[in-house]
C-alpha positions in Angstrom: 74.6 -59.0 -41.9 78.3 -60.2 -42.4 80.8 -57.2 -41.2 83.6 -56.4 -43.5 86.2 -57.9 -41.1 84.4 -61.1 -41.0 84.0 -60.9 -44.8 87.3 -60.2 -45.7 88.4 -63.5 -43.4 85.9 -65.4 -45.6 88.0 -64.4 -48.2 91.2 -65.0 -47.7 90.0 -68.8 -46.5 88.6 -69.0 -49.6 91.7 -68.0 -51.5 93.9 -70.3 -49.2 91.6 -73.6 -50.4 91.9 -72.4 -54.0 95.4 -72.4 -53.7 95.7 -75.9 -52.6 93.2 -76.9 -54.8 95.5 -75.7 -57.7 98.5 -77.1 -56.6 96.7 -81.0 -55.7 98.5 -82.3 -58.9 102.2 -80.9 -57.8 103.3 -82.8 -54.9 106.3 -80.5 -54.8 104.1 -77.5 -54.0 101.4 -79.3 -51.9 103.4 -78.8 -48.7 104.5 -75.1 -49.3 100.6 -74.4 -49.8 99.3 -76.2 -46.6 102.0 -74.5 -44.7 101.1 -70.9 -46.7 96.9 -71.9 -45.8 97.9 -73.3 -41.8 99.5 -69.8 -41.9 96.8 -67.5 -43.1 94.5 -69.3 -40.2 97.4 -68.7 -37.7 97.1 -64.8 -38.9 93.4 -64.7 -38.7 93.5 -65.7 -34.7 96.1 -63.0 -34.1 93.7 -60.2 -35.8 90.9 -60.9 -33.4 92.7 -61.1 -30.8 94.2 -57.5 -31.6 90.7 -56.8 -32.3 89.3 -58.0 -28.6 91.7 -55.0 -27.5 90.6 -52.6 -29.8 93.4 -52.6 -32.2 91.7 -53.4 -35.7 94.8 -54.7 -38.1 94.3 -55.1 -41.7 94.8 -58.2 -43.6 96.5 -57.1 -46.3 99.7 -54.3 -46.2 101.3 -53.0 -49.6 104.5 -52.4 -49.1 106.5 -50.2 -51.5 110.2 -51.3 -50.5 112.6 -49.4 -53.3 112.1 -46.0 -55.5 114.6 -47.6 -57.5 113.5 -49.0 -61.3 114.9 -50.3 -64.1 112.0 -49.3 -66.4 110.1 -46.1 -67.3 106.5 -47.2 -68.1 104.0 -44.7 -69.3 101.8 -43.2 -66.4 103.7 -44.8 -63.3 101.6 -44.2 -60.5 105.2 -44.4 -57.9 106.5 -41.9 -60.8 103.7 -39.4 -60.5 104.5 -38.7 -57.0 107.3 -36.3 -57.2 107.3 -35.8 -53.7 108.3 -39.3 -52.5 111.7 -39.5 -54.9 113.4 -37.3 -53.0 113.2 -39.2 -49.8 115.3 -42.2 -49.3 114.4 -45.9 -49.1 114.2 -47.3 -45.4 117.1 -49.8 -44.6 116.8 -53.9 -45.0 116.6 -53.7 -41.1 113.8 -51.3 -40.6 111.7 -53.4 -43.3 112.7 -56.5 -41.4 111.4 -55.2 -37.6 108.2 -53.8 -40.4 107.7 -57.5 -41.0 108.3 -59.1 -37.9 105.6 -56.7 -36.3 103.4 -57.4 -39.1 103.6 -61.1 -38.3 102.7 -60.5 -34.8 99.5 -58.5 -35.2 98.5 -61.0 -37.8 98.8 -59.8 -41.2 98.0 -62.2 -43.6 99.0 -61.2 -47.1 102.0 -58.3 -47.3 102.2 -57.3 -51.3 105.9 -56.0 -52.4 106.0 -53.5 -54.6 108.4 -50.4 -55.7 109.3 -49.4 -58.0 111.0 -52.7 -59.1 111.4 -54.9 -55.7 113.6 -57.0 -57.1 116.1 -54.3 -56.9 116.2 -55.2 -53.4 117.0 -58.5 -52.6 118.0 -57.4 -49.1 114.7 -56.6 -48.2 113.5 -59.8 -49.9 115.9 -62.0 -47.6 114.2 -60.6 -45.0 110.8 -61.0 -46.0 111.6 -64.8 -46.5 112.4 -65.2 -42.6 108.1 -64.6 -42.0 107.0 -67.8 -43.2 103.6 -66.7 -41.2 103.0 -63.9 -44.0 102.4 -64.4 -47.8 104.5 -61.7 -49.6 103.4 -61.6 -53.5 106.3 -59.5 -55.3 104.7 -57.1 -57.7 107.7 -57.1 -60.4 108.3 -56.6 -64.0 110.1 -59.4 -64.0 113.0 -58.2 -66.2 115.2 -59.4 -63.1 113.9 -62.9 -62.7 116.8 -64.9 -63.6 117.9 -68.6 -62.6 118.8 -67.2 -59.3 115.9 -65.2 -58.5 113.8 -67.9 -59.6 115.8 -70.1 -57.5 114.7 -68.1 -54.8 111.4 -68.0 -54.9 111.6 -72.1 -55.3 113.2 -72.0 -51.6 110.8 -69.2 -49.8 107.4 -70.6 -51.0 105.9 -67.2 -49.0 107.3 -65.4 -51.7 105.1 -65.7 -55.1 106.1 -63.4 -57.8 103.6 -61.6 -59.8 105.1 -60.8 -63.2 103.0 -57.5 -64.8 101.4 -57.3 -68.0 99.7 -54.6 -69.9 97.9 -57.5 -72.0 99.7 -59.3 -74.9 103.3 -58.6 -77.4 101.9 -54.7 -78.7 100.2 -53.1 -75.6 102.9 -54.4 -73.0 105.9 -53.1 -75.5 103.6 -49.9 -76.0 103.6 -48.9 -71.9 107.2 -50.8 -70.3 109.1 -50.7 -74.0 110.2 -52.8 -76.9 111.2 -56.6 -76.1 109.9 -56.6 -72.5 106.7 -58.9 -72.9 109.3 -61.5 -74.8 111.4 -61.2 -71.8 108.3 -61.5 -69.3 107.7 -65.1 -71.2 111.4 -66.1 -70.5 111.1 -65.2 -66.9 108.1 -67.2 -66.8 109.6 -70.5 -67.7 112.5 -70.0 -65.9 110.1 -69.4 -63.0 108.1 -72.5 -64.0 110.6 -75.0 -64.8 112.0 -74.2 -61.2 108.3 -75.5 -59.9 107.9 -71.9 -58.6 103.7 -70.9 -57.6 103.5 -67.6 -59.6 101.0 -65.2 -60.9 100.9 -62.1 -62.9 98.9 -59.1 -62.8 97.2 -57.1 -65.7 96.2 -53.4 -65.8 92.7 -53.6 -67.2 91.5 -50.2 -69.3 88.7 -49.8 -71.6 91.4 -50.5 -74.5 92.6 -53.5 -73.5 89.4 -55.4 -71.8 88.5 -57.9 -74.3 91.8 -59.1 -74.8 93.7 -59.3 -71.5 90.8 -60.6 -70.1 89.6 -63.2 -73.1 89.8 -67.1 -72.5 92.6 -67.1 -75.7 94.9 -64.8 -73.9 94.6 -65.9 -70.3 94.7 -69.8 -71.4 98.3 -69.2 -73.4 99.2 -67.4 -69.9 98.1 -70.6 -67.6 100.1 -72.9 -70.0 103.4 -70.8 -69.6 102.4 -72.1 -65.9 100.6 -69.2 -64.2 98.8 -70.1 -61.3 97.1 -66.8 -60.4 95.5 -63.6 -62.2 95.2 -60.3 -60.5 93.4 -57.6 -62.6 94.3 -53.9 -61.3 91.8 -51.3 -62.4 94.0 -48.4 -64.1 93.7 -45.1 -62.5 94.9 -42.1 -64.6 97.5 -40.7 -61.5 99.0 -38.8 -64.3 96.0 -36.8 -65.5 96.4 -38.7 -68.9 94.2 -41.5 -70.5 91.0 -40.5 -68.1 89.1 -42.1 -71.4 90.6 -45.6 -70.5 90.2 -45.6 -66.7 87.3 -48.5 -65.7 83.2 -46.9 -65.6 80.4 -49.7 -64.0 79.7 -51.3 -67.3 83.3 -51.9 -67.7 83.7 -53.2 -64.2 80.7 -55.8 -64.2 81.7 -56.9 -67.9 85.1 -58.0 -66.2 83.2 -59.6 -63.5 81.2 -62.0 -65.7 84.6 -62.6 -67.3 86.6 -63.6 -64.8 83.5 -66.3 -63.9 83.8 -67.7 -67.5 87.6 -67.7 -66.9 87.6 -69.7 -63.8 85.9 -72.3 -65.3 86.6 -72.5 -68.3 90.7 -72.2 -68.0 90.9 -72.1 -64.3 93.5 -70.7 -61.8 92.7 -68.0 -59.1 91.5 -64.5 -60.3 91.1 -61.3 -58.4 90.0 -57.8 -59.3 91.4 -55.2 -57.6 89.9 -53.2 -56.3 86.8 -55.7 -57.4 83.5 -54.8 -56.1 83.7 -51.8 -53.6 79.5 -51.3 -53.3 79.0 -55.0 -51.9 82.5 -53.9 -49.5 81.2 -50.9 -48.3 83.5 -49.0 -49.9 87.1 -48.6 -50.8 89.4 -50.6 -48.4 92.0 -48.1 -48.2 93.3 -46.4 -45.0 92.9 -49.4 -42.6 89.4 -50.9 -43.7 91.0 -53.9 -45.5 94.6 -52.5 -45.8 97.0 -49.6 -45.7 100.2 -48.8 -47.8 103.8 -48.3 -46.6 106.1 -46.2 -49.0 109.6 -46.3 -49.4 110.7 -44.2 -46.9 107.9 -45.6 -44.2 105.1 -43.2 -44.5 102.3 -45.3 -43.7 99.9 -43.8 -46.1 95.8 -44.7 -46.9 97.0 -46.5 -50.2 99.5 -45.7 -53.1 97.0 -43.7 -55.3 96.8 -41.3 -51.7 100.4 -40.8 -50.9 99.4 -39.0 -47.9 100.8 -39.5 -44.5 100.8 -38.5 -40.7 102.9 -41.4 -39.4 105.8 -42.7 -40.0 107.7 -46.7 -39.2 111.2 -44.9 -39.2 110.6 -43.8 -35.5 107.2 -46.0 -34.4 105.9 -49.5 -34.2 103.6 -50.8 -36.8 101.3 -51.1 -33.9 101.5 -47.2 -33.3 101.3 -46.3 -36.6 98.2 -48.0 -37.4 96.9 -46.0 -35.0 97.0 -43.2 -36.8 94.9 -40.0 -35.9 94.3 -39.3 -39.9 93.7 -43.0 -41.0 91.0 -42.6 -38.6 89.6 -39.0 -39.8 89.4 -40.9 -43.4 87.8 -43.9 -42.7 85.1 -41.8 -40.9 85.0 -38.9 -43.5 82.6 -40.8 -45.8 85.8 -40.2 -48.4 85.7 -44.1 -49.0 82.3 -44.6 -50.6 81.7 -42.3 -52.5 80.8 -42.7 -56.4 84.2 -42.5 -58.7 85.8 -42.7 -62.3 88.6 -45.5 -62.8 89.7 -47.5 -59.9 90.7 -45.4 -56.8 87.6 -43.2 -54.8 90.6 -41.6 -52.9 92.6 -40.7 -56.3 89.6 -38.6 -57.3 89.1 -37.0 -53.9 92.4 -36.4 -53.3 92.3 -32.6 -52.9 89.9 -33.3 -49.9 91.8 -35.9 -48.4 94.8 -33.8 -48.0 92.5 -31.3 -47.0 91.9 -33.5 -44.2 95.4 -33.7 -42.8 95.9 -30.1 -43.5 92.9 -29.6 -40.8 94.9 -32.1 -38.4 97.7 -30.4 -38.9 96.6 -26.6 -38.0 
């Protein structure tokens, strides 16, 4: 039986030939994707070499680089967690040496998130220096203007991924009137610069059958979106627990997205997808970890919870962390849960976990 490391590699191949594939019709991103797909191989190598000396590195790293926002949307999950606002956001040098060690050990796929990221183009400039690393920016794209998209037209590592609640009503409803107008602007600005972008929708039981239907996903892919990334919503706000995701929601998106990708194409990931065929969630160093503003390395963002920290340690160190471990052998990660996020439900056990440690 395939492991989860070896699954996970399968994956991210995968993802690198539907990329090209995409892009065989626009010579002027065919080069940036072979270089993007060369580079997810180079990171693959890396991994099992770390592995052969008993370092196992995650794939994927989420990287929450800025508290700082220019929108209030309703249920936030980086709002919900009081704690981490009064701590301040690591320096544009610390991220870099974050990044460079990152590129070393082999991470493939580094996603960029905040608060808005955009807010810090410091940190940006020096994401663009690890051609080796894919960073998707997770932004809500209010800041995308000729020069960011400009940008993102040089550093082909960098793919913006523009968010969406679904169409005009239920985006105004959560991020505020006029910002799903100003999404589409960013979109051809992003798209008549030849920029590779995507955009990601928070899937609920209210707003299944239209974020994910053929009508609204095709109008998405002619504005020139290349990739779709549906993120499960999880209630961190202990509101709306009626539309976080149950099994029948989850496999009706599943049969979705397969009509989708035929029938309008593109790339299209559910996060977190299917954790029973995984193993489990892929939080806390199984498939990635999270890094929050201030350099907690933490299991993922629904479990701000942390032991470690990149301010005074190598990402190497970190990753070695006494209480990542406790979790991934707690049996935390597999058990059944409501919405998308085992370790949002159990979080009262997971900190009970580093409480133990920490006696």
């Amino acid at each position: 039986m395939e492991d989860l490391g070896g699954f996970l590699d399968r994956g991210i191949r995968e993802l690198g030939k539907d990329a090209l594939r995409m892009v065989a019709r626009r010579p002027a991103l065919i080069l940036g994707m072979k270089r993007l797909a060369d580079g997810l191989a180079a990171a693959e190598a890396k991994r099992n070499r770390a592995k052969g000396s008993g370092l196992d590195v995650p794939p994927f790293m989420i990287a929450s680089i800025t508290k700082i926002c220019n929108l209030g949307c309703a249920g936030c999950y980086d709002a919900a967690n009081s704690a981490s606002r009064c701590t301040e956001d690591l320096p544009a040098v610390t991220w870099g040496r974050v990044f460079a060690e990152a590129a070393g050990l082999g991470v493939a796929f580094m996603l960029l998130a905040g608060g808005e990221p955009l807010e810090r183009q410091d940190v940006l400039d020096e994401a663009a220096r690890r051609s080796g690393i894919v960073f998707p920016v997770f932004t809500n794209g209010l800041l995308i203007d000729g020069k960011a998209a400009r940008f993102f037209a040089r550093n082909r590592n960098m793919i913006p991924i523009v968010s969406l609640e679904g169409g005009r009503q239920a985006t105004d409803a959560r991020r505020g009137p006029g910002v799903f107008d100003k999404v589409m602007e960013a979109m051809e600005l992003l798209s008549r610069e030849g920029v590779f972008f995507g955009t990601s929708l928070t899937m609920t039981r209210a707003n299944i059958e239209e974020a994910a239907s053929q009508g609204f996903i095709g109008m998405l892919r002619s504005k020139g979106v290349g990739a779709f990334i549906y993120v499960e919503y999880v209630p961190v706000d202990g509101k709306g627990e009626d539309l976080a995701f149950g099994k029948e929601e989850r496999k009706t998106l599943a049969s979705a997205l397969d009509g989708l990708r035929e029938g309008v194409g593109g790339i299209h990931i559910s996060f977190p997808g299917d954790e029973e065929a995984m193993g489990g969630c892929l939080a806390a160093g199984r498939g990635f970890v999270h890094i929050n503003h201030s350099g907690g390395l933490e299991p993922c963002p629904f479990s701000p919870v942390s032991d470690v920290s990149l301010k005074d340690m190598s990402l190497k160190e970190a990753l070695g962390s006494p209480f990542l471990k406790r979790l991934r052998e707690s049996g935390l990660m597999g058990m059944e849960h409501l919405g998308g996020c085992s370790l949002w439900n159990g979080r009262e056990r997971v900190r009970e976990l580093l409480r133990r440690q920490e006696e």
